[in-house]
N, C-alpha and C positions, 0 to 999 in steps of 0.2 A: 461498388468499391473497386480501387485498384489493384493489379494484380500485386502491386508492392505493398497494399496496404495489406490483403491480405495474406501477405507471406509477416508481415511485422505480426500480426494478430497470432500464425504457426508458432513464430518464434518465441512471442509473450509466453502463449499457449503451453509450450513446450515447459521454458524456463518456470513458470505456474508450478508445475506437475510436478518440480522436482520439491518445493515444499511443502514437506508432511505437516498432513491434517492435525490440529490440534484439538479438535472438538471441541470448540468453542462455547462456551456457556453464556455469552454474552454478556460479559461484567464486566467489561471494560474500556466500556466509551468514555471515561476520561481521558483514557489518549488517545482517542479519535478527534485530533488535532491537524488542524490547515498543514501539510504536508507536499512537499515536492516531488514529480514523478519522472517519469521519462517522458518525452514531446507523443508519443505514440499513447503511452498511456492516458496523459493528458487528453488528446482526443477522444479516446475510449469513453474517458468520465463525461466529457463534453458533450458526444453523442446517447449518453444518459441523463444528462442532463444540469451538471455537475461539475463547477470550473474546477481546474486543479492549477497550483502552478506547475509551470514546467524546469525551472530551476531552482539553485539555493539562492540565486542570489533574487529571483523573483520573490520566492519566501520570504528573503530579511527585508527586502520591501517595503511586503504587506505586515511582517511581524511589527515592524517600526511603528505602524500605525494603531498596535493593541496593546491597551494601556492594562497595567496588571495580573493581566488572565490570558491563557490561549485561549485563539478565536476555533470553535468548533470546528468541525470539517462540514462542508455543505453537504455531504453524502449522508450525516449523521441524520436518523427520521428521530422524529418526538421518543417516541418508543426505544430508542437507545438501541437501533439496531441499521446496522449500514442498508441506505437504500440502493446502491451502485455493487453491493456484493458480487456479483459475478465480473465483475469490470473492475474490482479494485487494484490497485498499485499494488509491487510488488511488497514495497516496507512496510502494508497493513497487512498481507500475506505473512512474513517474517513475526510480527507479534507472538509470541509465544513460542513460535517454531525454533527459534534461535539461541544456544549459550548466552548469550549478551540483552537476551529479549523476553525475559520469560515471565510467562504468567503467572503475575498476584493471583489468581484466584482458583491455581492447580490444574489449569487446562494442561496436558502435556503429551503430543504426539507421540505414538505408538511407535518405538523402534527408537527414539530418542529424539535431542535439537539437533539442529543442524549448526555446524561449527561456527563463530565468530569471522573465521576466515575465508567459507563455505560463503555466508550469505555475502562478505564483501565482495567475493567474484560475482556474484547473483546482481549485485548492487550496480557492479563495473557494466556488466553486459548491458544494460538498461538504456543504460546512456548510448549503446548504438543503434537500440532498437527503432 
């Protein structure tokens, strides 16, 4: 890898860390839905094996193209549990962790969500990674 690339992965890395763990119960891959990421992230899933898109407007694209139903995420295994977990985008991170984001199924990070406003900066920074 690059020495750029692997300063994008510090940065992910970093940005990661600031959201709290939800403890996950894994009951919620209904909205593990085809999602947009940042070009870096994208990569990430890609060298796991895993297209993402890398923007919205890549997204409404491919959304155009699925008739009635969202189209799964390709990370999603049979088993209903992410295969690219360690590599995931930032807005499957946010799930739960978030005011605006919060888990049906009473996952709820220790210490509290992280604010609505919180994860928009989270969101912003992505896009220079």
């Amino acid at each position: 890898m690059s020495e750029w690339t692997d300063r994008q992965d510090q940065l992910l890395d970093e940005l990661y860390a600031k959201v709290p763990s939800t403890g996950c119960k894994g009951l919620c891959q209904e909205h593990c839905t085809t999602i947009a990421g940042g070009r870096r992230e994208a990569q990430r899933m890609a060298e796991a094996g895993f297209q993402l898109p890398t923007s919205v407007a890549a997204l409404v694209r491919k959304r155009r193209t699925v008739v009635a139903t969202s189209e799964p995420c390709a990370a999603l295994g049979g088993d209903g549990r992410c295969q690219a977990y360690e590599v995931r985008p930032l807005i499957c991170r946010l799930w739960g962790a978030v005011d605006g984001l919060p888990c049906e199924h009473g996952c709820m990070p220790e210490g509290g969500r992280l604010t609505d406003t919180e994860a928009a900066q989270m969101i912003k920074r992505i896009k220079n990674i």
